[in-house]
N, C-alpha and C positions, 0 to 999 in steps of 0.2 A: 080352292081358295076359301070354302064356307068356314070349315077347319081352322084355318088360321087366322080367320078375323071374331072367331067364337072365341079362339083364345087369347088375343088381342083386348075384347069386350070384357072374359072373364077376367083378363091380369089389372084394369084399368079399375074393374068392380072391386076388387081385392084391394086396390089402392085407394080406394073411395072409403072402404071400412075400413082406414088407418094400418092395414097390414105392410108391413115395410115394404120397399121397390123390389129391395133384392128377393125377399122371399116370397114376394106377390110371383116375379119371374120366374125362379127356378119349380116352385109350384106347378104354376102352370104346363111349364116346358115338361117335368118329369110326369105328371098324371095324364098330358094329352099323347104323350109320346108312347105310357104303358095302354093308352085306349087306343091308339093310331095303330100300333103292331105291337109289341107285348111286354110286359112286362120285367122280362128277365134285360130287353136290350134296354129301359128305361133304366134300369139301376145298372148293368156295364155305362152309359152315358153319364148317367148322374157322376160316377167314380172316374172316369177318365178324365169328365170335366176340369173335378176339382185337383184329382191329380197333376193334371199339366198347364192349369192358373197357375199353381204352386212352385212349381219346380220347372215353370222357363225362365232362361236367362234373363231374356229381355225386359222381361217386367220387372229388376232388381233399378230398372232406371226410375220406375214411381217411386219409390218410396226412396229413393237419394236424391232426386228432383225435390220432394215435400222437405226432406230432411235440412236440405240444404237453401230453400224456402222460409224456413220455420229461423235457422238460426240466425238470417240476414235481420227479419223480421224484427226478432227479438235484441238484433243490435241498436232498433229505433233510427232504422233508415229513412223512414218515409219522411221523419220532422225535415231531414237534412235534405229529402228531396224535393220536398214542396219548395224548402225556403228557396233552394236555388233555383228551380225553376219562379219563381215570384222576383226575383231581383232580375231577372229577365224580361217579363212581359207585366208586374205588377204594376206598373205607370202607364197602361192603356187602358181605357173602358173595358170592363170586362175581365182585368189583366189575369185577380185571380182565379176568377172561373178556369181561364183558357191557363193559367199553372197550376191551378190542378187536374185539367187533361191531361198536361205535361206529365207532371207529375206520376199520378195513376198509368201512364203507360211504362214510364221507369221502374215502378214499385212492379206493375203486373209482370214484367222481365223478369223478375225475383221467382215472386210465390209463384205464380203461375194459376190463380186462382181468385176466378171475378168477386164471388164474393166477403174474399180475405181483403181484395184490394179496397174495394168499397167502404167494410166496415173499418179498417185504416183509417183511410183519406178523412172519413166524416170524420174523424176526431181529430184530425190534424186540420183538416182545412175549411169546415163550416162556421164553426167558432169566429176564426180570425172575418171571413168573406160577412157574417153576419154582424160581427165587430165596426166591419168597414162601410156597413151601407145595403148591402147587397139583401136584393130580395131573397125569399124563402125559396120561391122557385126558382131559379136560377143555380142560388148556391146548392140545392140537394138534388137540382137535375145535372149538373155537370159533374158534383160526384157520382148519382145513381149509372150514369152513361159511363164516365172514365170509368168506373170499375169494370166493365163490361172488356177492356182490353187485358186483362188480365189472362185469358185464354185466348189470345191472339198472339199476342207477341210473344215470342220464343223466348226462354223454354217454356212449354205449354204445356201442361199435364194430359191433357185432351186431346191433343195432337199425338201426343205416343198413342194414348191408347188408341186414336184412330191408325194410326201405323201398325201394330198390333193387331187388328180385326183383318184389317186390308192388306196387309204382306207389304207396306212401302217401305221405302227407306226414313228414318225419324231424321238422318240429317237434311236429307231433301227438302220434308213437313217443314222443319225449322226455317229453313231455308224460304221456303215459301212464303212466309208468312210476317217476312218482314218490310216486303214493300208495303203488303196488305194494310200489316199494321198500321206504318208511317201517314199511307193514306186516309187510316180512321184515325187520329191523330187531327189530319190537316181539314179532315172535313166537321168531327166536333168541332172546330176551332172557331169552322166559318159557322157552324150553328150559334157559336157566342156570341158573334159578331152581328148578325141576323137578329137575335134578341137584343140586345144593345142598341141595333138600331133601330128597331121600333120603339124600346121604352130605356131611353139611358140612363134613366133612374134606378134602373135592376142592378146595374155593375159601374160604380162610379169611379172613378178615376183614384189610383193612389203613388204614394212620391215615387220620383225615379230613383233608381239605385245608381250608385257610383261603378266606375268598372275595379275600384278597388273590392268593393264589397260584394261584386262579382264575382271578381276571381276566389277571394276567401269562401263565398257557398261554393264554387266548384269544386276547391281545393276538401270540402268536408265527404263530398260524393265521389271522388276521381276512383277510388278506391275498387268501391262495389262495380261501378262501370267498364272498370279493367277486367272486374271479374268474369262478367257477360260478355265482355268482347271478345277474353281470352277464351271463353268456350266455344262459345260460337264460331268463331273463327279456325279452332282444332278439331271441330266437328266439319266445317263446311271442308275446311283444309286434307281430311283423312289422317289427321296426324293423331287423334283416338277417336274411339268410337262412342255414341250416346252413353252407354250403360258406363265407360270409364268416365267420357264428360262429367257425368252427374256423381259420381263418386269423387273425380275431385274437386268439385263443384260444393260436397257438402261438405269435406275436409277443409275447405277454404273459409266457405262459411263458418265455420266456426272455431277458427283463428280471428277470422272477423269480428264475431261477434266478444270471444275472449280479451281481445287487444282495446277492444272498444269502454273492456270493462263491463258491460254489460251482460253479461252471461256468470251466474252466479249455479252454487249447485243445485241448489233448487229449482232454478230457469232451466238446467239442462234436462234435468229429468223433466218438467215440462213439457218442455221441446222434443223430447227423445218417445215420449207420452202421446204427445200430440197427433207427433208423426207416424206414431205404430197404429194410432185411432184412424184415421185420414189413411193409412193404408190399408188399413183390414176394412174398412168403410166399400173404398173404391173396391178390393178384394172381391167382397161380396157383393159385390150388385155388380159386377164383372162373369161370376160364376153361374150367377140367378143369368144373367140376361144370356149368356154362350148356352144353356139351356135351353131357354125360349127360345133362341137361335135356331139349334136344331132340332128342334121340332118342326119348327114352320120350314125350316128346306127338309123336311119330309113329306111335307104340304105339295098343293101343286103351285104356293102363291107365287114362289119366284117365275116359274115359268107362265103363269097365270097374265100374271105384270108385264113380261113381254110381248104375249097374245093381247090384251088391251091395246098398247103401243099399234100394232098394229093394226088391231081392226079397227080403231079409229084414228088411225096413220096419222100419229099425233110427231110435231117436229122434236127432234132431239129437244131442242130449247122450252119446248113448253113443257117436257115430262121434269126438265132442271125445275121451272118454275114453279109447277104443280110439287114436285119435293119440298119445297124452300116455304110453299104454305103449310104443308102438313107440319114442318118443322118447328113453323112460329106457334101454332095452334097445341102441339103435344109440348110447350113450352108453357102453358097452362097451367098444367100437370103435371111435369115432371122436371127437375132437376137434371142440367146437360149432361151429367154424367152416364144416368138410365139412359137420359133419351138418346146420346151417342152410342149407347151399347144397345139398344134395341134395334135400334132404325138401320144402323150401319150394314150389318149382316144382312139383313132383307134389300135394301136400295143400290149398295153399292154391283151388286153383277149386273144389274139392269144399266146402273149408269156405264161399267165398263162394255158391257154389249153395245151402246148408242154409242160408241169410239170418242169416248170424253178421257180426259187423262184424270185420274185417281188422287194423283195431287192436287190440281183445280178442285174436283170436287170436295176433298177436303179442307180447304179453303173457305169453300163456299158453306159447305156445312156448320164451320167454328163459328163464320160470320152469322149465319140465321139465327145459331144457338147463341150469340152475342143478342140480337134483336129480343129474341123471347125474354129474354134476360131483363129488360125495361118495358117490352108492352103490356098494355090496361088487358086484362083486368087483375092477373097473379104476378107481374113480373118481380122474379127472386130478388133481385138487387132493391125494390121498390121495397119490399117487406124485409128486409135486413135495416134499412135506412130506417123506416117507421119505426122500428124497435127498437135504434140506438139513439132517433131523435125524436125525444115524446112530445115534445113539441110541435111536430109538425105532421098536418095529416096528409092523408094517404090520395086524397085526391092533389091534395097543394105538392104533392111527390110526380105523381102523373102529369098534371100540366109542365111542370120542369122540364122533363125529361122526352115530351111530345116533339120539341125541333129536334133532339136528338136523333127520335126514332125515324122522324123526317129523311134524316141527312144519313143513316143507318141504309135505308131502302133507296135513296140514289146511288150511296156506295156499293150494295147488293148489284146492281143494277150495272155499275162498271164494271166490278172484276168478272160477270157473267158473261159480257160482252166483250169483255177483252184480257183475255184469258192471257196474255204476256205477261200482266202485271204480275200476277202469283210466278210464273212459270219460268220468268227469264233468271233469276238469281238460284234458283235448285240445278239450272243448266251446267253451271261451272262447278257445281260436286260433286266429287271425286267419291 
């Protein structure tokens, strides 16, 4: 175990001197592995790594997920999803806080990416909520939070690659992950309402919308939401598989985006730009962290980790809880991408050893990495917000955002204890 927590220390020090995640990672993984046994299997490891990142199948699903992400995006769906979520609930205290939850959970459907959601929403939906009354905290803590579902609700970048590390099924993951969703959904919702009712001056009331002017915002969205429905439903259905879903997911998206008129040649190279960036991004800090990987299962920490478990005959459920701190804590520090490519490898045979299902736990895993996502004192969503909105500081971002994280950890809290929720909806996929 000394072994792999030196180079834990060392990869973390790396990252503290501004050396990238990825190559803070695969550093480590390749010089501890040529000190561990030698050499010559350090660089066969180094080369099989990157050879077979590269050339599996599977991972042709990231960069059609982003691709197909990127061109919805650029169709300027969010303006269309906000409004119609707001002609829904914008005549309640609160209304548009709780539509831009809404909101930010239909956009994160799209990209698949908390912090693409986030920086969105703020420029769609702050403006108007500060327009209308609504305090500082309120409006930038229900965006800083909605974005956070971004990597919850399917399709989820995060979620492949946790399918990916762990051998599950990606239509399962999806699968799982949308009751979860719905439920952070309903429990931000009740965090608005919580704040409202203590100070109703935060979220004041504005007009009701007619069901004519309803139906016309539905009618602007029905489009994209066929889109999501149709994949998801061919994926849970067996009728194609992820890696096809997401191809013709991006193909869609950008008839989308084209018909929309919005998509110019410039915008596609953009977009086409963007996407290769955000792929070879995830690439490398994918290859850096299967590195660090193995190293440390050359270590003795895996089995280390299960000798703990038991000589301090610790319950299944407190090693779950004792994970889910560590998680919030290297949330600190790292960006969920590293820290799902780190941690995953090391945690997950311990949690399948303790006879927990793989799917729960990756559940439960997107959830924590949602939480780190808004807690004081680095959360990523909190410092994106800060730098599109100069106006408002960084503690007036954290108070916002605190009922959230509130309502965050009673949610943790259910789907831990009652493992249906994830579990009953991947039952029926085929």
């Amino acid at each position: 175990m000394t072994e792999a927590l030196l180079a834990l220390a060392a990869m973390l020090g790396l990252i503290l001197v501004r050396v990238p995640v990825a190559f803070a990672m695969a550093l480590v993984g390749f010089v501890g592995l040529g000190l561990f046994r030698n050499w010559p299997s350090a660089y066969a490891m180094a080369g099989s790594v990157i050879y077979e990142s590269g050339f599996q199948y599977l991972l042709s699903v990231l960069p059609l997920f982003i691709l197909m992400g990127n061109f919805i995006t650029e169709s300027r769906m969010s303006r269309e999803l906000y409004a119609a979520a707001h002609t829904m609930l914008g005549h309640r205290r609160g209304g548009l806080a709780m539509s831009t939850i809404v909101a930010c959970g239909g956009f994160g459907a799209i990209c698949g990416s908390s912090l693409a959601t986030a920086a969105t929403m703020s420029k769609v939906a702050y403006p108007e909520m500060r327009r209308l009354g609504y305090s500082q905290e309120l409006a930038a803590g229900s965006i800083a939070a909605g974005g956070t579902l971004g990597i919850l609700i399917p399709p989820s970048i995060i979620m492949v690659v946790y399918c990916l590390l762990t051998e599950q099924s990606i239509g399962k993951m999806f699968a799982a992950g949308v009751l979860p969703g719905l439920l952070a959904i309903c429990f931000y919702l009740l965090a608005v309402r919580w704040v409202i009712r203590r100070n109703p001056a935060a979220g004041p009331q504005g007009e009701r919308s007619t069901w004519r002017q309803r139906g016309k915002a539905l009618k602007q969205v029905w489009a994209v939401l066929a889109l999501i429905t149709m994949l998801m439903v061919g994926i849970y259905g067996g009728v194609f598989t992820a890696a096809e879903a997401a191809g013709i997911g991006a193909f869609l998206g950008f008839l989308f985006a084209w018909t929309r008129k919005t998509l110019t040649w410039a915008s596609f190279v953009e977009v086409v730009v963007e996407s290769a960036k955000t792929t070879g991004m995830i690439f490398m800090v994918m290859i850096g962290a299967l590195m660090l990987a193995n190293f440390i299962n050359f270590t003795s920490l895996p089995q280390d980790l299960l000798d703990m478990v038991d000589h301090f005959n610790l319950s299944p459920l407190a090693v779950i809880f004792m994970i889910a701190a560590i998680y919030i804590v290297l949330g600190c520090v790292l960006e969920s991408m590293s820290m799902i490519l780190l941690t995953v490898p090391v945690f997950y045979p311990l949690v399948q050893s303790l006879g927990f299902d793989l799917i729960w736990f990756g559940i439960i895993v997107v959830v924590v990495t949602e939480i780190s996502f808004i807690t004081p004192p680095f959360g990523m969503n909190v410092f994106v917000l800060r730098g599109l909105l100069p106006g408002v500081s960084t503690q007036t971002i954290f108070r916002g955002v605190m009922p959230f994280v509130i309502s965050d950890i009673f949610r943790l809290m259910v789907l831990i204890f009652i493992p249906a929720i994830s579990l009953y909806l991947p039952s029926f996929v085929k």
